[in-house]
C-alpha positions as protocol buffer text, in pm:
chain_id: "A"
residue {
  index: 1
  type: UNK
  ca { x: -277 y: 750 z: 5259 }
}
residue {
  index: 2
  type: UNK
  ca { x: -622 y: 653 z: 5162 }
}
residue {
  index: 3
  type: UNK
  ca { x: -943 y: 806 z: 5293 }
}
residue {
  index: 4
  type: UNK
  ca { x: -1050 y: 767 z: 5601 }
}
residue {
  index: 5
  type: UNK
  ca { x: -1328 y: 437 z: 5627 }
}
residue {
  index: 6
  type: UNK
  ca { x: -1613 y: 419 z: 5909 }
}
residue {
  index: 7
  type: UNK
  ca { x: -1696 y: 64 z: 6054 }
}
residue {
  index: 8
  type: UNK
  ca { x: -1967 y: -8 z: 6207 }
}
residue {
  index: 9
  type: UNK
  ca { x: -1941 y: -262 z: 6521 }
}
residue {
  index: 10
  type: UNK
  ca { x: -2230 y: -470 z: 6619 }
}
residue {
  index: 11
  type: UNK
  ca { x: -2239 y: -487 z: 7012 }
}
residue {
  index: 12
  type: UNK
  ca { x: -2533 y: -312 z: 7034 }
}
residue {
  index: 13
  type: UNK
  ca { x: -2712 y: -614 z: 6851 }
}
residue {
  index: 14
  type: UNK
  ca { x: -2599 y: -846 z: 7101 }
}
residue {
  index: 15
  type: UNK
  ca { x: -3011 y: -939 z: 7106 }
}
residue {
  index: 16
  type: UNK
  ca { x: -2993 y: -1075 z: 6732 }
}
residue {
  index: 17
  type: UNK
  ca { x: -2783 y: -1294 z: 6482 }
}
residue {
  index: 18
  type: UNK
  ca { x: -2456 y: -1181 z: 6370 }
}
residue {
  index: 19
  type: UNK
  ca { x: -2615 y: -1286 z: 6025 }
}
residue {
  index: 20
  type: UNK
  ca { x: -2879 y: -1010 z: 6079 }
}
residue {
  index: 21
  type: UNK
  ca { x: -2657 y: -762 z: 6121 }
}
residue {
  index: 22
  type: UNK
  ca { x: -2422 y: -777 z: 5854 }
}
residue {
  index: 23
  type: UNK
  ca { x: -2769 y: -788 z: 5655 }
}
residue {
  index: 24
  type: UNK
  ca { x: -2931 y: -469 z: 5819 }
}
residue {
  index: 25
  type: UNK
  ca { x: -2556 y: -304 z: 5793 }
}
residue {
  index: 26
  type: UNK
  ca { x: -2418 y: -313 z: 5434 }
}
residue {
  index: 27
  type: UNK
  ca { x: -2079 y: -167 z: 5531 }
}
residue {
  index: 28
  type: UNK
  ca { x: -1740 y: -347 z: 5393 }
}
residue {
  index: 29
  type: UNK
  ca { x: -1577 y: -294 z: 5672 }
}
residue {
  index: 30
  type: UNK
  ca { x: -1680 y: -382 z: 6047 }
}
residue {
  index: 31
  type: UNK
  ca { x: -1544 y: -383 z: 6363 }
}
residue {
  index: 32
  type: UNK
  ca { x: -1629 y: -712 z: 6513 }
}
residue {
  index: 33
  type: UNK
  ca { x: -1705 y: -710 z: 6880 }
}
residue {
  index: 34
  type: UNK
  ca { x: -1629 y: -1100 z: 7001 }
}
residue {
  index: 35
  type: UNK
  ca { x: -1930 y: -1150 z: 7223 }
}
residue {
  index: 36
  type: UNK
  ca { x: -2205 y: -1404 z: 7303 }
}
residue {
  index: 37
  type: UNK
  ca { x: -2391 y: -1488 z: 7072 }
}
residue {
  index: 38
  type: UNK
  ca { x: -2221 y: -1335 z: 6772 }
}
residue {
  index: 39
  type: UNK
  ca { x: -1855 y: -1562 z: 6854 }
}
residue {
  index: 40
  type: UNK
  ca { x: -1802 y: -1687 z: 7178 }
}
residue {
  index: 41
  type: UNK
  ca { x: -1403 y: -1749 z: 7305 }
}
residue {
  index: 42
  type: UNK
  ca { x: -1334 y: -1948 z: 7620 }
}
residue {
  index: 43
  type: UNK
  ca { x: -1033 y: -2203 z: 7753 }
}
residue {
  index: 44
  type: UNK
  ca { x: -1154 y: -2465 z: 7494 }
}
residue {
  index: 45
  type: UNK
  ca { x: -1125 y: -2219 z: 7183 }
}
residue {
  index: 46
  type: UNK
  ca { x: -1363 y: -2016 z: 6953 }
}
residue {
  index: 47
  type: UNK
  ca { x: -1612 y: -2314 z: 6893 }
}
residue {
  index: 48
  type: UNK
  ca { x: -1820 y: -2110 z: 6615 }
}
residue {
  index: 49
  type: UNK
  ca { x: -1534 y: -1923 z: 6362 }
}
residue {
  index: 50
  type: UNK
  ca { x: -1552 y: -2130 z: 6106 }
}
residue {
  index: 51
  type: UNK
  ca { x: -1930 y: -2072 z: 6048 }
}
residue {
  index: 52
  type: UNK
  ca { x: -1827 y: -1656 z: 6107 }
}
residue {
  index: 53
  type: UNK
  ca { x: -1548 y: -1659 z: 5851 }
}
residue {
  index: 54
  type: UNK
  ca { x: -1755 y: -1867 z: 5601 }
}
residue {
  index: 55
  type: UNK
  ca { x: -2060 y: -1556 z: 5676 }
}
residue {
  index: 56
  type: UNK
  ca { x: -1746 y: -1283 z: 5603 }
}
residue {
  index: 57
  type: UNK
  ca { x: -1662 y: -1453 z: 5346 }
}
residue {
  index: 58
  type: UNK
  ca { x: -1947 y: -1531 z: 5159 }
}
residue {
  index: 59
  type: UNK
  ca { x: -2088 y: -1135 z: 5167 }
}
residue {
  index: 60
  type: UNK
  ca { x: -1718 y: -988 z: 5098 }
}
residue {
  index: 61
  type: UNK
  ca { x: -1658 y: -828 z: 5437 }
}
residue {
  index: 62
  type: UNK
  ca { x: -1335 y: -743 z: 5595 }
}
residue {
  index: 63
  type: UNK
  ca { x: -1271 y: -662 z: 5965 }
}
residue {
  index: 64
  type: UNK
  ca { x: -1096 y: -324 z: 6051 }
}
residue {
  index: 65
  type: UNK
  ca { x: -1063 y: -415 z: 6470 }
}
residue {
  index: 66
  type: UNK
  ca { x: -1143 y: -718 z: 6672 }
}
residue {
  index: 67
  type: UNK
  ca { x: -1229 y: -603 z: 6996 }
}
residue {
  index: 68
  type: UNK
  ca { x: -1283 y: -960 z: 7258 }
}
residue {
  index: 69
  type: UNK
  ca { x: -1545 y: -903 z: 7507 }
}
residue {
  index: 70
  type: UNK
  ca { x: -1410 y: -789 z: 7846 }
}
residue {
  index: 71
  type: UNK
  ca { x: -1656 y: -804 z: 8098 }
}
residue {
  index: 72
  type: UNK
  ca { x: -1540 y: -1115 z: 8320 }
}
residue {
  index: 73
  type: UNK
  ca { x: -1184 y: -1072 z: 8182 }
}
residue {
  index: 74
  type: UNK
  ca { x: -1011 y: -770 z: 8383 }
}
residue {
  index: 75
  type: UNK
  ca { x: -649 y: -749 z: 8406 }
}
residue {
  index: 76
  type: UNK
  ca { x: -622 y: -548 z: 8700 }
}
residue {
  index: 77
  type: UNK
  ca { x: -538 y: -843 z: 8888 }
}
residue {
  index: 78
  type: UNK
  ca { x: -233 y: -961 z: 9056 }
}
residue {
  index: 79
  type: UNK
  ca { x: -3 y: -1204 z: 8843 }
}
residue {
  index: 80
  type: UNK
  ca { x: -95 y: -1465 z: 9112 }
}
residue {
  index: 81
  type: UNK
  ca { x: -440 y: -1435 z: 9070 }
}
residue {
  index: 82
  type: UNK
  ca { x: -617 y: -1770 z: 8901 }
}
residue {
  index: 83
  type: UNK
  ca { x: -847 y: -1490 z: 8784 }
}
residue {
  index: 84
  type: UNK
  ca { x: -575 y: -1272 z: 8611 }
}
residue {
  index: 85
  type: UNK
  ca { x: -424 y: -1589 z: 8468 }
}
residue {
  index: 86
  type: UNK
  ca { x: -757 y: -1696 z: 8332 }
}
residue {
  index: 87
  type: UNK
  ca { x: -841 y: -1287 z: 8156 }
}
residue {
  index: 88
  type: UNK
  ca { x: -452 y: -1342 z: 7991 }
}
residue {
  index: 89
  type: UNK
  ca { x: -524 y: -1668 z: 7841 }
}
residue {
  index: 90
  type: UNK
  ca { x: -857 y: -1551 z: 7707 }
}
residue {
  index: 91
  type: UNK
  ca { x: -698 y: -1228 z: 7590 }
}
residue {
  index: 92
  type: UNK
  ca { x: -375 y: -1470 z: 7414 }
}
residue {
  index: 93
  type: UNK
  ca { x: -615 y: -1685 z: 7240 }
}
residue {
  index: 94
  type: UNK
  ca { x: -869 y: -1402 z: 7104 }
}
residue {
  index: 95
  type: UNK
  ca { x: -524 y: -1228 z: 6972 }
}
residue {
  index: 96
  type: UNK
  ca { x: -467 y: -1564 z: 6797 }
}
residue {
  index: 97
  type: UNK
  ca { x: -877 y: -1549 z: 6695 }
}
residue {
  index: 98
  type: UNK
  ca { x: -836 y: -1204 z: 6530 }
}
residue {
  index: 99
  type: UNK
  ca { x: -534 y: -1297 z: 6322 }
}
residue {
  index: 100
  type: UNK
  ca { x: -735 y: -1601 z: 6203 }
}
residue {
  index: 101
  type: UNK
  ca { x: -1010 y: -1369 z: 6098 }
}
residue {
  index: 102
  type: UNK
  ca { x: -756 y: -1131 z: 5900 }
}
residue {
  index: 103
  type: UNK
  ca { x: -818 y: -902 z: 6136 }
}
residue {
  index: 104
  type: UNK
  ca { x: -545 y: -618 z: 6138 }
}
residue {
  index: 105
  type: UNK
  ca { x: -570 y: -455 z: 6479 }
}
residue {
  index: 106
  type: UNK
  ca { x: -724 y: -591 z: 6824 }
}
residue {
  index: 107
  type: UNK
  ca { x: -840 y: -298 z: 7044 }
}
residue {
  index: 108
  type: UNK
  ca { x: -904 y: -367 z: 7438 }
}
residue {
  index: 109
  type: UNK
  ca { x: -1099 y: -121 z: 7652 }
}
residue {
  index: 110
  type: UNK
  ca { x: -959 y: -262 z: 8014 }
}
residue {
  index: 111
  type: UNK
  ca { x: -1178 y: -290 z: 8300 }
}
residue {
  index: 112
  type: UNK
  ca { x: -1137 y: -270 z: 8663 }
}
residue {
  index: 113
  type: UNK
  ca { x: -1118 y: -57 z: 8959 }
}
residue {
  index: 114
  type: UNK
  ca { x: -1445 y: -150 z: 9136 }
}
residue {
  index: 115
  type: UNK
  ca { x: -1326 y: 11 z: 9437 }
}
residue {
  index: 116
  type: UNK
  ca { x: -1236 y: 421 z: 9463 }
}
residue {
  index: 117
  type: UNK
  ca { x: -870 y: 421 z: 9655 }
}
residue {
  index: 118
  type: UNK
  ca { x: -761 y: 101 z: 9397 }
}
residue {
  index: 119
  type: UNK
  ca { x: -658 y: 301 z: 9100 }
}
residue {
  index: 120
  type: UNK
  ca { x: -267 y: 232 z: 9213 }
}
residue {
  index: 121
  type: UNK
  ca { x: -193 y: -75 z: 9246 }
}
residue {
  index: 122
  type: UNK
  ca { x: -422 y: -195 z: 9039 }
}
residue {
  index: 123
  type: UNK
  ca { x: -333 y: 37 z: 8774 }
}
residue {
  index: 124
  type: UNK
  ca { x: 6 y: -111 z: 8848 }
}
residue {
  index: 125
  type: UNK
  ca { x: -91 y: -494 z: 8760 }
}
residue {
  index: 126
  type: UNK
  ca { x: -282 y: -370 z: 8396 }
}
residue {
  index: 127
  type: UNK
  ca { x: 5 y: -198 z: 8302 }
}
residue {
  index: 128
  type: UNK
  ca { x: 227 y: -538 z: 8379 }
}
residue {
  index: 129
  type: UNK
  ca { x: -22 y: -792 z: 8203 }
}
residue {
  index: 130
  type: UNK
  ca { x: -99 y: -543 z: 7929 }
}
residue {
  index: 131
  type: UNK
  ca { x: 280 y: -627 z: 7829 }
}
residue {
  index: 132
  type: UNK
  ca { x: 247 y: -961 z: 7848 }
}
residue {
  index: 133
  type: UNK
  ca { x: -77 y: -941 z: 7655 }
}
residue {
  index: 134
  type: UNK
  ca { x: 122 y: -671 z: 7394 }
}
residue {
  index: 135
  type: UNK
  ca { x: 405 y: -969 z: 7334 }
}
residue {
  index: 136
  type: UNK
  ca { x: 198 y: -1202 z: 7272 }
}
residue {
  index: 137
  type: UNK
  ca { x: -11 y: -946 z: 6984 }
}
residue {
  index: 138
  type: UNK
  ca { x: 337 y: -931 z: 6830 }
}
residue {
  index: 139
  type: UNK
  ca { x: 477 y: -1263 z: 6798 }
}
residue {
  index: 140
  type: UNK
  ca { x: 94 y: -1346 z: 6657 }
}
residue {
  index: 141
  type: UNK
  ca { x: 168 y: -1020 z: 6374 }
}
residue {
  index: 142
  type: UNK
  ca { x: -104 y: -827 z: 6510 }
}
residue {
  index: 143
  type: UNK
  ca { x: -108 y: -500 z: 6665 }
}
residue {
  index: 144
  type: UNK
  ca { x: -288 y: -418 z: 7016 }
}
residue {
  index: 145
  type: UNK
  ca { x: -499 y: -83 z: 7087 }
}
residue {
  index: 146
  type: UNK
  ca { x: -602 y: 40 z: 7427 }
}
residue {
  index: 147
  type: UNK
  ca { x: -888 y: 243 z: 7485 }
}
residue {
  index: 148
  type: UNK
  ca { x: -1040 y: 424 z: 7740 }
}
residue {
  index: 149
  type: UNK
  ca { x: -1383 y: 433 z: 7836 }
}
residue {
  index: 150
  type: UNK
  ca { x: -1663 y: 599 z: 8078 }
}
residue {
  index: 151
  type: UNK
  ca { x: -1638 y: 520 z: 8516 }
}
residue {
  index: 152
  type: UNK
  ca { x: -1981 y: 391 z: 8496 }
}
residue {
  index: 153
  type: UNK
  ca { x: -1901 y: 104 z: 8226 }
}
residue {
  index: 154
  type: UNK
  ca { x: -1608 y: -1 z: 8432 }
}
residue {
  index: 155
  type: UNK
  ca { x: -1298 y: 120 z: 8228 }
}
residue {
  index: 156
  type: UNK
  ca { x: -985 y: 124 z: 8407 }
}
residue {
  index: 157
  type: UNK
  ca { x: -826 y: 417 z: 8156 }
}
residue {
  index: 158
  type: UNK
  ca { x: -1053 y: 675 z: 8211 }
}
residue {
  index: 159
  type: UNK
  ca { x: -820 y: 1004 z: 8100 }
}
residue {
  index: 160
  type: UNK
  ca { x: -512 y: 1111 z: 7957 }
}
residue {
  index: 161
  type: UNK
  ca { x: -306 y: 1088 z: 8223 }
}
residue {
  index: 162
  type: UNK
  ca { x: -403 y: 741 z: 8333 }
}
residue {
  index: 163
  type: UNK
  ca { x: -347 y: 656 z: 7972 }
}
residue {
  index: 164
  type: UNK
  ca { x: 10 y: 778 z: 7934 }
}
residue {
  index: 165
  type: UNK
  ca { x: 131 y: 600 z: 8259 }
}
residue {
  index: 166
  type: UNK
  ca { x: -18 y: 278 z: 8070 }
}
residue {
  index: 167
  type: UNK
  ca { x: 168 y: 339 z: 7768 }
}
residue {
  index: 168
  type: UNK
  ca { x: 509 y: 437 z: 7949 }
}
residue {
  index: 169
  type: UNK
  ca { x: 583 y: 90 z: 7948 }
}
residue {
  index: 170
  type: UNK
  ca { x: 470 y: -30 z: 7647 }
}
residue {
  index: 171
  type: UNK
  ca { x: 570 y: 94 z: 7303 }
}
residue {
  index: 172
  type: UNK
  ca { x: 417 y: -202 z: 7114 }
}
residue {
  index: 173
  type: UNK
  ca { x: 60 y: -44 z: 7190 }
}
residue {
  index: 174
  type: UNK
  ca { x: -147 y: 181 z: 7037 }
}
residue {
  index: 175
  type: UNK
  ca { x: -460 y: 406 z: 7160 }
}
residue {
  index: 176
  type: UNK
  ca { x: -775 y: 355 z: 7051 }
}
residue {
  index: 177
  type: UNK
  ca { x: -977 y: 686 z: 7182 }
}
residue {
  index: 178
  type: UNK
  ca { x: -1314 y: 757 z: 7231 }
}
residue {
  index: 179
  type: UNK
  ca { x: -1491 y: 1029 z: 7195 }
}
residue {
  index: 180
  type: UNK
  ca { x: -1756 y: 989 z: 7458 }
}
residue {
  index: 181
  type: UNK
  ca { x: -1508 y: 910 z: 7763 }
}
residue {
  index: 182
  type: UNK
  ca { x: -1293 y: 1191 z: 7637 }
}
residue {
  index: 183
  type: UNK
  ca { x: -1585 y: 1398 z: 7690 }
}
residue {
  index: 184
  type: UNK
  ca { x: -1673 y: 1268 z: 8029 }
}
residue {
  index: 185
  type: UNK
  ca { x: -1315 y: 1324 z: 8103 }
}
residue {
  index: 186
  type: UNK
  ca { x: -1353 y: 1695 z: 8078 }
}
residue {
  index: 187
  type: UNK
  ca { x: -1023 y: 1690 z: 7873 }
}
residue {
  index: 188
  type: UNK
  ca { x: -1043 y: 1798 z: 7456 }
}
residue {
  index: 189
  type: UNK
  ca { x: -946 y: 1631 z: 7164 }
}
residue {
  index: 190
  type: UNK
  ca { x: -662 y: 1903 z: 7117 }
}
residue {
  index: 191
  type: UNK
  ca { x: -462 y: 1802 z: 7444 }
}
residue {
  index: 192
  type: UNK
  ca { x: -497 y: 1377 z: 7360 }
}
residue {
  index: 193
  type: UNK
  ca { x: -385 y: 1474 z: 7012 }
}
residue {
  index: 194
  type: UNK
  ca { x: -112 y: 1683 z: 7099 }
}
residue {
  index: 195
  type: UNK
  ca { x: -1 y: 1401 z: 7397 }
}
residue {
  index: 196
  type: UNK
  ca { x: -63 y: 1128 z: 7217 }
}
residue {
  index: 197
  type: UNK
  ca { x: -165 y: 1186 z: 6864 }
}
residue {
  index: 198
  type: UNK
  ca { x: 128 y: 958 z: 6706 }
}
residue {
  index: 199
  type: UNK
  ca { x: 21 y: 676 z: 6875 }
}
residue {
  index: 200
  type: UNK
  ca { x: -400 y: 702 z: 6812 }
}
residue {
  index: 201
  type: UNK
  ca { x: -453 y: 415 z: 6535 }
}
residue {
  index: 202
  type: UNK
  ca { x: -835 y: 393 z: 6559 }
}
residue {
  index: 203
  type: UNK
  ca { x: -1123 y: 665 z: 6697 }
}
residue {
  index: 204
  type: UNK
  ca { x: -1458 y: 583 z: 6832 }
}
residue {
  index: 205
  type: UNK
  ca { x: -1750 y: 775 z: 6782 }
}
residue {
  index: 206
  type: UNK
  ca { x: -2087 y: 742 z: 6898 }
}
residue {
  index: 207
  type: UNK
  ca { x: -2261 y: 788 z: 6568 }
}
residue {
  index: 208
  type: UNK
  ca { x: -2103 y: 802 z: 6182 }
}
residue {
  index: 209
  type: UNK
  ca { x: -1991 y: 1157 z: 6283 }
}
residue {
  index: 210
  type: UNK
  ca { x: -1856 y: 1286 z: 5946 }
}
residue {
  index: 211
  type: UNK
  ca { x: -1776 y: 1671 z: 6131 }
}
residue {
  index: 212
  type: UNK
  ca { x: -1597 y: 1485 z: 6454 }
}
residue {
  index: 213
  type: UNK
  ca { x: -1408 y: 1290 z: 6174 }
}
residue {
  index: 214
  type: UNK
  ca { x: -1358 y: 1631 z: 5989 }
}
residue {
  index: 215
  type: UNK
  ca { x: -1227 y: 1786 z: 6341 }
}
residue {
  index: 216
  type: UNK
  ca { x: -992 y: 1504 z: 6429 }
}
residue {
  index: 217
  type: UNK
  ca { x: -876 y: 1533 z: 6056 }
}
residue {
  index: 218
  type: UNK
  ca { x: -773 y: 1924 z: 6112 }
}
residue {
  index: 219
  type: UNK
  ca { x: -590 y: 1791 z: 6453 }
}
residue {
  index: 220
  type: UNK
  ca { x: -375 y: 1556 z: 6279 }
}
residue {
  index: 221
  type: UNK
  ca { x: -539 y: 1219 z: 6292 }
}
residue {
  index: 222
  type: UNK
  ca { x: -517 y: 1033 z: 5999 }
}
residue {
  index: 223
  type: UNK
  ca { x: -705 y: 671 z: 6091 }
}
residue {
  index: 224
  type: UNK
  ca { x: -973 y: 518 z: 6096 }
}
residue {
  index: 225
  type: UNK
  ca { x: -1331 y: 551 z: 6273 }
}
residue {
  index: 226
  type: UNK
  ca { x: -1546 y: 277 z: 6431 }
}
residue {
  index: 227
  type: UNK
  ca { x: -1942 y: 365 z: 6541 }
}
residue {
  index: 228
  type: UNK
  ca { x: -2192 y: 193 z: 6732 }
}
residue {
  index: 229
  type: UNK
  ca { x: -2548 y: 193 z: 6503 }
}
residue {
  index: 230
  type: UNK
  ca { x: -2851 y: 166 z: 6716 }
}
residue {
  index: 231
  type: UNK
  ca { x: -3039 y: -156 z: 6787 }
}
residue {
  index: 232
  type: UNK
  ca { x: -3310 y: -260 z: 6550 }
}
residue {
  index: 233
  type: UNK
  ca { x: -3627 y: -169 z: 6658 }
}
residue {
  index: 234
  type: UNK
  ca { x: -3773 y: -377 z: 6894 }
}
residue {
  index: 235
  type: UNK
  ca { x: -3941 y: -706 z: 6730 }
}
residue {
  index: 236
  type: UNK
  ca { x: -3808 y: -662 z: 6401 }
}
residue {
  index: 237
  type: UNK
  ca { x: -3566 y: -1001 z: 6415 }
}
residue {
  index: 238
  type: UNK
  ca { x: -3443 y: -1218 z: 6652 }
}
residue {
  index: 239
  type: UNK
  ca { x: -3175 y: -1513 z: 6641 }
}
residue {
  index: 240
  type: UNK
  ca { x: -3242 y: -1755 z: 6344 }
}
């Protein structure tokens, strides 16, 4: 097994060109977020990947996740839902997106649960769609990671245990855990590792955290890391 590699993602420079950050960030490897105005999916397709695969390309980048955009998108709907139907579909074709940008992993952080008392049911309807959604990542050849995230962003996995009962049902999946809603959590990185440390393919950390890396390491966690680098300093670049 190689050594471990660090990619930094670029949602927090949803304010500038995707152009200027692969230039302020000289990593090989990135984790893509698939937002506005960096790539944009919708019904109609992914109107700009040609121009981001030529940009890839052309400074020798690869992609370690592709994680779509999810706010609008929440699969904590009922099957029957227009709104459900529409989050699939986007969710089907940025699967199909990812494997066209040689991506090797596409990692969703659900949302939902805007109400406290909905947890069940609608914790019933991700799990459902996030098979559906997991089939569809395997007949494309690409492999799906679910994360969990912090109550205040929205995320409907929010702890272990909400986590497991998501993955009872599907074995396809992996976990992509971060750090920060672990934290929030008030679990430890000892009792996700020991529940579900086979099944963790990718970790994120707030910073490039080489002694959280070093920790996870000791724990048994042998993949990769993806960070969020901080915004460029107001006025420094904008769009081109």
């Amino acid at each position: 097994m190689g050594a471990a590699e660090f990619a930094p993602d670029n949602k927090r420079y949803s304010e500038y060109s995707l152009s200027f950050f692969l230039e302020k960030e000289r990593s090989p490897v990135i984790a893509l977020w698939a937002g506005a105005p960096h790539l944009h999916v919708d019904r109609y397709g992914c109107p700009g990947i040609d121009g981001v695969e030529k940009m890839l390309r052309k400074d020798g980048r690869r992609i370690l996740c592709y994680q779509p955009e999810a706010y609008g998108y929440s699969l904590c709907g009922t099957a029957e839902s227009p709104f459900t139907e529409a989050a699939l579909e986007y969710y089907q074709r940025s699967a199909r997106v990812a494997v066209r940008l040689s991506a090797p992993l596409m990692e969703l952080k659900p949302l939902g649960f805007l109400r406290d008392g909905d947890e069940g049911w609608q914790e019933d309807c991700l799990r459902d769609n996030l098979k559906k959604l997991a089939k569809e990542c395997e007949n494309q050849g690409i492999p799906l990671a679910v994360g969990n995230g912090l109550r205040e962003e929205g995320a409907a996995i929010r702890d272990l245990g909400a986590m497991k009962r998501i993955l009872k049902e599907l074995p396809e999946a992996g976990v992509s855990l971060n750090l920060k809603a672990l934290s929030a959590s008030g679990e430890t990185e000892e009792e996700w590792m020991e529940a579900l440390g086979n099944r963790i393919v990718l970790v994120r950390l707030e910073t490039r955290d080489a002694k959280a890396a070093e920790r996870l390491s000791q724990l048994g966690y042998g993949g990769d890391f993806v960070y969020s680098p901080p915004c460029p300093e107001e006025g420094e670049a904008a769009y081109e």
